[in-house]
C-alpha positions in Angstrom: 124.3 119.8 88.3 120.8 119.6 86.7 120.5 116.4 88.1 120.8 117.3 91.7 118.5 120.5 91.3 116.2 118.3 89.9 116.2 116.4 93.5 116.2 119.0 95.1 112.9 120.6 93.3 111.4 116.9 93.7 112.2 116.4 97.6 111.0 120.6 97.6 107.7 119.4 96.3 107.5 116.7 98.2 108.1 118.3 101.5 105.8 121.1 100.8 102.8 118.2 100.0 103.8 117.0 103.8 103.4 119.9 104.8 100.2 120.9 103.1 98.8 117.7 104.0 99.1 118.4 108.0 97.7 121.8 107.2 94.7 120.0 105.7 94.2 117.5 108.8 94.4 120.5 111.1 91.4 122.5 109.6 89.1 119.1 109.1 89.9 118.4 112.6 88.4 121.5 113.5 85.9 121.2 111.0 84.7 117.9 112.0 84.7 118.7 115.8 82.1 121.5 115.1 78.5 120.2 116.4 76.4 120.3 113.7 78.2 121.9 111.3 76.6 123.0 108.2 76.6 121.7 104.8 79.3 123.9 103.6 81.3 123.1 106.4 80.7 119.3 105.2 81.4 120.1 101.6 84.5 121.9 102.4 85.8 119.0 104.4 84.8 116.4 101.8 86.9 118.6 99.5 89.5 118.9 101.7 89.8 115.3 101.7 90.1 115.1 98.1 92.9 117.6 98.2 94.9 115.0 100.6 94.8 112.5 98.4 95.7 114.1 95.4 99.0 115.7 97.5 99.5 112.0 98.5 99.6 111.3 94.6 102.0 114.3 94.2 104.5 113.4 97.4 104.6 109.2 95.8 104.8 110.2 92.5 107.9 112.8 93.1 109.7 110.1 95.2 109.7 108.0 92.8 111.0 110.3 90.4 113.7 111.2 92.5 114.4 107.6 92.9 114.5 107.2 88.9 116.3 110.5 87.9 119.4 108.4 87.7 117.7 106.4 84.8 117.4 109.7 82.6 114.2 110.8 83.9 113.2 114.7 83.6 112.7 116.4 86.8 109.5 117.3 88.0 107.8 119.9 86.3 108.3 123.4 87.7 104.4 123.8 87.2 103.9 121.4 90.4 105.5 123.7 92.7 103.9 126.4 91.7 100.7 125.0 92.0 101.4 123.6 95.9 102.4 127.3 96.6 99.2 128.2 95.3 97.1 125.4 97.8 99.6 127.1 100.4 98.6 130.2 100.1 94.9 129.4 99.9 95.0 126.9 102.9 96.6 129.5 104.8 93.8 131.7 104.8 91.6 129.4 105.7 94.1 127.9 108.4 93.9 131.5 109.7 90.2 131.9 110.2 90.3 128.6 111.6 92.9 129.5 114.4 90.9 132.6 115.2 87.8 130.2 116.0 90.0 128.4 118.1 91.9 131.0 119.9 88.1 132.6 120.6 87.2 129.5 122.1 89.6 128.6 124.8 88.0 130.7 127.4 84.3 131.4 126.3 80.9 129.4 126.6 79.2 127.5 124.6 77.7 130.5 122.6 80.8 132.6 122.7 82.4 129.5 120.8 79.3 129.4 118.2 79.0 132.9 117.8 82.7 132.5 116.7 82.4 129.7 114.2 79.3 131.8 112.5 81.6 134.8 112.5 84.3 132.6 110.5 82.8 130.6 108.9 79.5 132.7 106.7 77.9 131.0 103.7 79.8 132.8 101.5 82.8 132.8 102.6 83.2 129.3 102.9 81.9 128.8 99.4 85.4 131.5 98.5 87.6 128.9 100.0 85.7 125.9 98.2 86.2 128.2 94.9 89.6 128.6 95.8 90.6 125.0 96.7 89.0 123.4 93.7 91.3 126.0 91.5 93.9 124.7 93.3 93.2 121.6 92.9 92.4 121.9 88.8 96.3 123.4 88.5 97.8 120.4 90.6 95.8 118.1 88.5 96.9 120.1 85.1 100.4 120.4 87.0 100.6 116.6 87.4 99.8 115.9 83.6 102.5 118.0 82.3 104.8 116.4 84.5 103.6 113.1 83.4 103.7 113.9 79.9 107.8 115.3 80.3 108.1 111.7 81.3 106.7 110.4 78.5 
Protein backbone atom coordinates (compact mmCIF):
# COMPACT_ATOMS: atom_id res chain seq x y z
CA UNK A 1 0.00 0.00 0.00
CA UNK A 2 2.78 2.52 0.64
CA UNK A 3 4.03 1.88 -2.55
CA UNK A 4 1.02 2.94 -4.56
CA UNK A 5 0.51 6.09 -2.28
CA UNK A 6 3.80 6.87 -2.99
CA UNK A 7 2.66 7.04 -6.96
CA UNK A 8 0.03 8.52 -6.35
CA UNK A 9 1.90 11.61 -4.28
CA UNK A 10 4.57 11.39 -7.26
CA UNK A 11 1.96 11.57 -10.30
CA UNK A 12 0.04 14.40 -7.53
CA UNK A 13 3.14 16.43 -7.83
CA UNK A 14 3.70 15.92 -11.08
CA UNK A 15 0.30 17.00 -12.29
CA UNK A 16 0.21 19.98 -10.13
CA UNK A 17 3.98 21.12 -11.83
CA UNK A 18 1.73 20.80 -15.29
CA UNK A 19 -0.47 22.68 -14.06
CA UNK A 20 1.58 25.40 -12.53
CA UNK A 21 3.62 25.49 -15.55
CA UNK A 22 0.47 26.56 -17.89
CA UNK A 23 -0.35 28.96 -15.14
CA UNK A 24 3.09 30.45 -15.61
CA UNK A 25 2.87 30.67 -19.63
CA UNK A 26 -0.47 32.36 -19.16
CA UNK A 27 0.73 35.36 -17.08
CA UNK A 28 4.22 35.82 -19.24
CA UNK A 29 2.00 35.84 -22.17
CA UNK A 30 0.30 38.67 -20.88
CA UNK A 31 3.28 40.01 -19.48
CA UNK A 32 5.25 39.92 -22.67
CA UNK A 33 2.32 41.29 -24.82
CA UNK A 34 2.36 44.53 -22.66
CA UNK A 35 4.04 47.43 -24.94
CA UNK A 36 6.71 48.66 -23.10
CA UNK A 37 6.48 47.06 -20.10
CA UNK A 38 8.51 48.07 -17.28
CA UNK A 39 11.47 46.62 -15.69
CA UNK A 40 9.66 44.89 -13.05
CA UNK A 41 7.32 43.52 -15.38
CA UNK A 42 10.67 42.15 -17.19
CA UNK A 43 12.15 40.88 -13.98
CA UNK A 44 9.05 39.21 -13.05
CA UNK A 45 8.90 37.34 -16.29
CA UNK A 46 12.59 36.53 -16.31
CA UNK A 47 11.69 34.96 -12.92
CA UNK A 48 8.85 33.44 -14.04
CA UNK A 49 10.84 31.69 -16.43
CA UNK A 50 13.13 30.33 -13.98
CA UNK A 51 10.19 29.03 -12.01
CA UNK A 52 9.31 26.83 -15.28
CA UNK A 53 12.24 25.29 -15.44
CA UNK A 54 12.73 24.37 -12.04
CA UNK A 55 8.91 22.73 -12.14
CA UNK A 56 10.22 20.99 -15.36
CA UNK A 57 13.04 19.58 -12.96
CA UNK A 58 10.33 18.60 -10.41
CA UNK A 59 7.64 16.99 -13.03
CA UNK A 60 11.10 14.65 -14.76
CA UNK A 61 12.54 14.07 -11.65
CA UNK A 62 9.07 12.60 -10.03
CA UNK A 63 8.43 10.47 -13.18
CA UNK A 64 11.31 8.99 -12.87
CA UNK A 65 10.80 8.16 -9.42
CA UNK A 66 7.60 6.74 -10.00
CA UNK A 67 9.17 4.71 -12.75
CA UNK A 68 11.89 3.46 -10.07
CA UNK A 69 9.67 3.01 -6.90
CA UNK A 70 9.54 -0.68 -7.91
CA UNK A 71 13.43 -0.74 -7.34
CA UNK A 72 13.01 0.22 -3.47
CA UNK A 73 13.09 3.82 -4.10
CA UNK A 74 11.40 6.30 -1.26
CA UNK A 75 8.58 8.28 -2.45
CA UNK A 76 8.85 11.74 -3.09
CA UNK A 77 9.22 13.87 -0.25
CA UNK A 78 6.02 15.26 1.17
CA UNK A 79 7.97 18.61 1.39
CA UNK A 80 7.61 18.92 -2.56
CA UNK A 81 3.94 19.12 -2.46
CA UNK A 82 3.83 21.35 -0.12
CA UNK A 83 5.95 23.69 -1.61
CA UNK A 84 3.99 23.51 -5.32
CA UNK A 85 0.79 24.37 -3.18
CA UNK A 86 2.65 27.20 -1.98
CA UNK A 87 3.80 28.46 -5.90
CA UNK A 88 -0.12 27.74 -6.38
CA UNK A 89 -1.30 29.86 -4.12
CA UNK A 90 1.09 32.64 -5.00
CA UNK A 91 0.70 32.29 -8.81
CA UNK A 92 -2.86 32.54 -8.26
CA UNK A 93 -2.86 35.89 -6.98
CA UNK A 94 -1.03 37.05 -9.52
CA UNK A 95 -3.06 35.02 -12.20
CA UNK A 96 -5.89 37.02 -10.69
CA UNK A 97 -4.62 40.56 -11.21
CA UNK A 98 -3.62 39.49 -14.43
CA UNK A 99 -7.26 38.31 -15.52
CA UNK A 100 -8.60 41.57 -14.18
CA UNK A 101 -6.18 43.43 -16.81
CA UNK A 102 -7.46 41.37 -19.31
CA UNK A 103 -11.12 41.29 -18.60
CA UNK A 104 -10.67 45.42 -18.44
CA UNK A 105 -9.35 45.34 -21.78
CA UNK A 106 -11.70 43.58 -24.07
CA UNK A 107 -13.84 46.53 -24.67
CA UNK A 108 -11.81 49.75 -23.72
CA UNK A 109 -9.12 51.96 -25.72
CA UNK A 110 -5.91 52.05 -25.75
CA UNK A 111 -5.72 54.16 -22.42
CA UNK A 112 -8.47 52.36 -20.70
CA UNK A 113 -6.19 49.16 -21.28
CA UNK A 114 -3.00 51.13 -19.84
CA UNK A 115 -4.71 52.76 -17.20
CA UNK A 116 -5.55 48.99 -16.26
CA UNK A 117 -2.16 47.50 -16.39
CA UNK A 118 -0.81 50.54 -14.10
CA UNK A 119 -3.71 49.78 -11.81
CA UNK A 120 -2.42 46.08 -11.55
CA UNK A 121 0.60 46.08 -11.92
CA UNK A 122 2.21 49.23 -9.25
CA UNK A 123 5.95 49.10 -8.41
CA UNK A 124 5.43 47.60 -5.38
CA UNK A 125 3.22 45.30 -5.81
CA UNK A 126 4.93 43.57 -8.46
CA UNK A 127 8.12 43.58 -6.35
CA UNK A 128 5.35 41.38 -3.47
CA UNK A 129 4.91 38.79 -6.15
CA UNK A 130 8.77 38.74 -7.10
CA UNK A 131 9.30 38.39 -3.09
CA UNK A 132 6.74 35.83 -3.12
CA UNK A 133 7.82 33.70 -6.10
CA UNK A 134 11.51 33.57 -5.14
CA UNK A 135 10.21 32.09 -1.60
CA UNK A 136 8.61 29.79 -3.50
CA UNK A 137 11.14 29.01 -5.43
CA UNK A 138 13.95 28.75 -2.32
CA UNK A 139 11.34 25.88 -0.63
CA UNK A 140 11.00 23.95 -4.09
CA UNK A 141 14.73 24.13 -4.39
CA UNK A 142 15.16 23.02 -0.40
CA UNK A 143 12.07 20.69 -1.21
CA UNK A 144 13.97 18.99 -4.08
CA UNK A 145 17.22 18.45 -1.88
CA UNK A 146 15.52 16.60 0.76
CA UNK A 147 13.90 14.56 -1.67
CA UNK A 148 17.17 13.93 -3.23
CA UNK A 149 18.81 13.17 -0.17
CA UNK A 150 15.81 10.36 0.95
CA UNK A 151 17.20 8.83 -2.22
CA UNK A 152 20.42 8.75 -1.25
Amino acid sequence: MEVLSGAASAIAVASLSIQLIQSIASIKAFIRDVKGASKELERLASLLDRLTALLEDVRNVMDRQIHLQGQHFPAPSITIFESLSSCEVSLGMLHDVVEKCKSGTGNGSLAKVKDSIKMGFRAKDIAGFEVRIQRDVDYLHAALGVNSASIL
